[in-house]
C-alpha positions in Angstrom: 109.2 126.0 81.2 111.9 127.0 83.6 112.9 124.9 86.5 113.2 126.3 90.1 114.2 125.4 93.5 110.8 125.8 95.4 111.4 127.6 98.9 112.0 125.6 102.1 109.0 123.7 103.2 107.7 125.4 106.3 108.0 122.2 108.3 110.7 120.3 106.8 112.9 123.3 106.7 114.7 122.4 103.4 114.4 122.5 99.7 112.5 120.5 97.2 115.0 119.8 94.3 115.7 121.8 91.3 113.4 120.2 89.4 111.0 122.3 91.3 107.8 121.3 92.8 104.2 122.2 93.6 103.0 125.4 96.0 102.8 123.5 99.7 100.4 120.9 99.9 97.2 121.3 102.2 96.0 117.5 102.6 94.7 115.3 105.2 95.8 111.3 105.1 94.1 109.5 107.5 94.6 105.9 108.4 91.7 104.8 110.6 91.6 101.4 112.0 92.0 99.7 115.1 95.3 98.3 116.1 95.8 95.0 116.9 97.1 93.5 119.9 101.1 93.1 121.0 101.7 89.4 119.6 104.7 87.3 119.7 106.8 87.6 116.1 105.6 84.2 115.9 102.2 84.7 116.5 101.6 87.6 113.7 100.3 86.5 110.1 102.7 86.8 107.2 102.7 90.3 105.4 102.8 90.8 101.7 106.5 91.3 102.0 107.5 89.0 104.6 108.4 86.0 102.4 110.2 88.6 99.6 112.0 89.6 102.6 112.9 86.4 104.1 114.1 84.7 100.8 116.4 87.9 99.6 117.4 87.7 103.4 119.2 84.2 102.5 120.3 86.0 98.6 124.0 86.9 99.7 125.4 86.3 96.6 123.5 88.4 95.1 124.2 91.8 96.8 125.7 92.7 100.3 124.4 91.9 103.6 121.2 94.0 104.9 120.4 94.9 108.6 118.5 92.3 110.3 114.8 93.0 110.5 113.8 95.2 113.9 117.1 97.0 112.8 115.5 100.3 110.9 117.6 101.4 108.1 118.1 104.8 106.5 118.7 103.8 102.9 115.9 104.5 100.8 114.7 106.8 98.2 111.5 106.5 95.7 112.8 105.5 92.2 110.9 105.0 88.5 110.9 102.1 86.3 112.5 101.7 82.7 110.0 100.5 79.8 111.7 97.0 80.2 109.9 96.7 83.7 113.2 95.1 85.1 115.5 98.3 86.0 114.6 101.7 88.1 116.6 104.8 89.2 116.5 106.6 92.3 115.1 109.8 92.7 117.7 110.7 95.5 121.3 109.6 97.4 121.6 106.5 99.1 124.3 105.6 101.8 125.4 103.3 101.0 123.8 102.6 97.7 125.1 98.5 98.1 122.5 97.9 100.9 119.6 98.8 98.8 117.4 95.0 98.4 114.0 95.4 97.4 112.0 97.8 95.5 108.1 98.4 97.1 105.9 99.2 93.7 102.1 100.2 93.9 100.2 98.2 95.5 102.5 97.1 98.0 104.4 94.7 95.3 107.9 93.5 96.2 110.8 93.2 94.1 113.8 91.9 95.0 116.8 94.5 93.1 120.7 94.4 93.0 122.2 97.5 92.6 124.3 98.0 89.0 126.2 100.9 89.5 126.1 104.8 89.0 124.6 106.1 85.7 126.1 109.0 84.5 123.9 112.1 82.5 123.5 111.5 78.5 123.5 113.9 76.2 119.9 114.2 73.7 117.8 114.1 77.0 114.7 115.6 78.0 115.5 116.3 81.2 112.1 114.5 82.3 112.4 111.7 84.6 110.1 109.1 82.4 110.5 105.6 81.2 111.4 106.9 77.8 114.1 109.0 78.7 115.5 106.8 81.5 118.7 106.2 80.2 120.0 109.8 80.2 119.1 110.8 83.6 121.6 110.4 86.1 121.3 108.9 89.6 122.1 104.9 90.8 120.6 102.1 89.0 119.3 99.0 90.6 118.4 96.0 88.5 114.9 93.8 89.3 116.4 89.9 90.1 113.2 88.1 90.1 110.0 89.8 88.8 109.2 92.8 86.4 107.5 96.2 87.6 105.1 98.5 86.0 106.7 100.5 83.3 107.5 104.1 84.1 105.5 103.7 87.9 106.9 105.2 91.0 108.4 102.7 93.7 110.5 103.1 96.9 113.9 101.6 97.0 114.8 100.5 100.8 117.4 98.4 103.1 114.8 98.1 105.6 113.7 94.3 106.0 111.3 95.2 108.7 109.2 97.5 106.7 109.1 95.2 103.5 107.7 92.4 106.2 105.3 94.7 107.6 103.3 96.2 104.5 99.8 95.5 104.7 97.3 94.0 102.3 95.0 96.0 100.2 91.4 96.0 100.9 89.5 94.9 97.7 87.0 97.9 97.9 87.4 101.7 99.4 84.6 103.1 101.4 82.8 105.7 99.3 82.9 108.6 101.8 84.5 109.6 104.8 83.3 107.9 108.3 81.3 110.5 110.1 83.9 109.3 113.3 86.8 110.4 111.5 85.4 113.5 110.6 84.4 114.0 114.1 88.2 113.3 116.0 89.7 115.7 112.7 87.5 118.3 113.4 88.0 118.3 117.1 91.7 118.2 117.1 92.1 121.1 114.7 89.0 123.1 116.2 87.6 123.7 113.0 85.0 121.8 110.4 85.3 119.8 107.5 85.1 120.8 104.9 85.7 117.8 101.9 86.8 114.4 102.5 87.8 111.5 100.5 88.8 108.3 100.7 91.7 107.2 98.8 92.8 103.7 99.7 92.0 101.0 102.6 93.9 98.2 103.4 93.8 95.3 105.9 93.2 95.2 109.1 90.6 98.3 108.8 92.6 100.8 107.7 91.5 104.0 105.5 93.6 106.2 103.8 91.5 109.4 102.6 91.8 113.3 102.0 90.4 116.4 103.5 90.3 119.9 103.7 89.5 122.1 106.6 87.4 125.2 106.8 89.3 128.6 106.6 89.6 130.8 109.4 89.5 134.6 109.0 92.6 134.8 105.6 94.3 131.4 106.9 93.2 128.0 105.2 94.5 124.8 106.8 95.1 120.9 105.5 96.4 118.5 107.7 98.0 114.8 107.1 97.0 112.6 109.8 97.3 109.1 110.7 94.1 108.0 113.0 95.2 104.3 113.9 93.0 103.4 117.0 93.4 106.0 119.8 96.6 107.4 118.1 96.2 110.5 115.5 99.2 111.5 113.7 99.2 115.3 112.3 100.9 117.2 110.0 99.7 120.5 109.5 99.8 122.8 105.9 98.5 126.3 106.7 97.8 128.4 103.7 97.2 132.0 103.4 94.0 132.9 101.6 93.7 136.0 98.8 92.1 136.9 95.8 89.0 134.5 94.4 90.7 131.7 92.7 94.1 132.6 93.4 96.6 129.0 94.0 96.8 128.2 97.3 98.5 124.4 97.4 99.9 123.3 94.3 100.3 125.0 90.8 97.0 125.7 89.1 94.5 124.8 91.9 92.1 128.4 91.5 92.1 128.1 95.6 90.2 124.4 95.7 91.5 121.3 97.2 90.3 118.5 95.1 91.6 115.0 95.4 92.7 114.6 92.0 96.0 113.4 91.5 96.1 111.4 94.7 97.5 107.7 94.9 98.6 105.4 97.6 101.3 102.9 96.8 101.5 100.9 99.8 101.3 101.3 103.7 103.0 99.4 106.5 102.5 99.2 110.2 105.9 98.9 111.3 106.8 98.5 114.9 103.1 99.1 115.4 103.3 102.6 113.9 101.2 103.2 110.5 103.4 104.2 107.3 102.8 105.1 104.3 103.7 105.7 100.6 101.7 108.1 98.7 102.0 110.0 95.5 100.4 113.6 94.5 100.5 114.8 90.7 101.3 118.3 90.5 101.0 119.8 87.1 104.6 119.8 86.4 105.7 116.6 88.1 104.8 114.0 90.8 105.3 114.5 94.5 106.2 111.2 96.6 106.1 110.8 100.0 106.8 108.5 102.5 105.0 109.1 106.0 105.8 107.8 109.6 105.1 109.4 112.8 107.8 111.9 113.7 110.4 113.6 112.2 112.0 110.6 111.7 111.3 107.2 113.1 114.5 105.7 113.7 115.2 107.0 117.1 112.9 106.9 119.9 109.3 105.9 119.7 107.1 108.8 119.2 105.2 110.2 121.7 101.2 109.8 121.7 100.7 113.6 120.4 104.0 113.5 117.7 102.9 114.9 114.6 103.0 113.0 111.5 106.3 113.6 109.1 108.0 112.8 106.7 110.4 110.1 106.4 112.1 110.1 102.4 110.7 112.3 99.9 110.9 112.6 96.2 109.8 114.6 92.8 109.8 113.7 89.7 109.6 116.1 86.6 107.3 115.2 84.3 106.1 118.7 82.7 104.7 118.6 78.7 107.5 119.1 76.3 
């Protein structure tokens, strides 16, 4: 099948990549939990990736210095794995490519990674961006030090030690519906009802990641992302225009209904007490990645109470039958 660039995203205001990418999304992420108190650094309880982050910290032999945590950095990009579990390639540029220290897999599992160098297109590829035809994509290769990760998965390459020490734990179950209180602050904020929710993931402290849709009004359907983290709701808003019965409205080969099929979280992080979050969406070409923080992007000042919900690093990978 032919590969397009997909149109600006209405928000975003640039392209998806070449390797094309599902009709806009209409979703709702929600994060619900209350937020903890303001502690001392020394008072907080260790995160999944604090000690990864403190002990490739202290690893300068292994690859260049990293900013110190507190210090945001804008090197990431989501990556995939080789069969071997032990290399990835990014999905995107990095700036510098050097200051790249730990890959974030599903789950919130970290993996400390030196970076090997620039690989260059091959000759008898696919052109899909899978585990088995890894070696002749092009894009920068990192190497795993310590550790293996899931064959062909999706994981987020980053230089930010404050983020790898602030992922959170997963919960061991996921609430089977949607709080009616979640429901209740969606709905009031957007003015309109709900219409499905799901919950996708939770992870600890009392935090719920789930899916919605919201009902249409007159030709003009509506998702939203949103982040509901104690008093705080993040939004970001995907309107839709409705036509004819079973017509695709947010991704290739929908007929019109939101389902949450597809959906996966990888990890989530409350980083300088804001909620963030990884999450994948299978389209049916290829897999949308996301990584979501409050504001356009969250390295300048701290978002204001209202600030929608954005979009930090994005990726796609092309995965289409061959």
């Amino acid at each position: 099948m032919p590969r397009h660039a997909s149109p600006a995203h209405p928000l975003l205001g640039h392209r998806w990549g070449a390797r094309g990418a599902p009709v806009t999304a209409s979703l709702v992420l929600m994060l619900a939990g209350c937020r903890p108190a303001a502690r001392p650094p020394s008072a907080e309880a260790p995160s999944p990736g604090a000690a990864a982050a403190a002990a490739a910290a202290g690893d300068s032999a292994r690859a260049p210095a990293v900013v110190d945590v507190g210090e945001p950095s804008p090197t990431g990009s989501f990556a995939y794995v080789h069969a071997d579990g032990r290399q990835l390639l990014a999905l995107d540029s990095l700036f510098p490519p050097q200051a790249v220290r730990w890959a974030i897999c599903p789950g919130g599992a970290v993996l400390p990674v030196r970076h090997a160098g620039r690989q260059l297109a091959k000759p008898g590829g696919t052109g899909r961006q899978r585990a088995t035809n890894f070696d002749h994509e092009e894009g920068e290769r990192y190497t795993v030090t310590a550790g293996a990760a899931p064959p062909d998965a999706s994981c987020y390459l980053t230089a930010d030690a404050a983020l790898v020490a602030a992922l959170l734990t997963p919960a061991t179950a996921v609430p089977s519906t949607c709080a009616a209180i979640l429901r209740r602050r969606l709905e009031e904020a957007e003015q309109r009802a709900v219409l499905r929710c799901w919950p996708l993931a939770a992870f600890a402290p009392g935090v719920t990641v789930a899916v919605a849709e919201m009902a249409p009004v007159g030709n003009e359907a509506l998702g939203v992302m949103a982040v509901a983290d104690g008093d705080t709701l993040r939004l970001d808003r995907y309107p839709a225009t409705l036509g004819r019965p079973g017509q695709d409205l947010w991704r290739v080969d929908d007929g019109g209904i939101f389902r949450p099929d597809g959906f996966r979280v990888l990890f989530a992080a409350r980083r300088d007490g804001e909620a963030v979050v990884a999450v994948s969406w299978m389209g049916a070409e290829g897999e949308n990645l996301y990584l979501l923080a409050p504001g356009r992007d969250p390295r300048g000042e701290p978002p204001a109470p209202d600030a929608d919900f954005g979009r930090w690093h994005r990726g796609y990978r092309y995965l289409a039958p061959e």
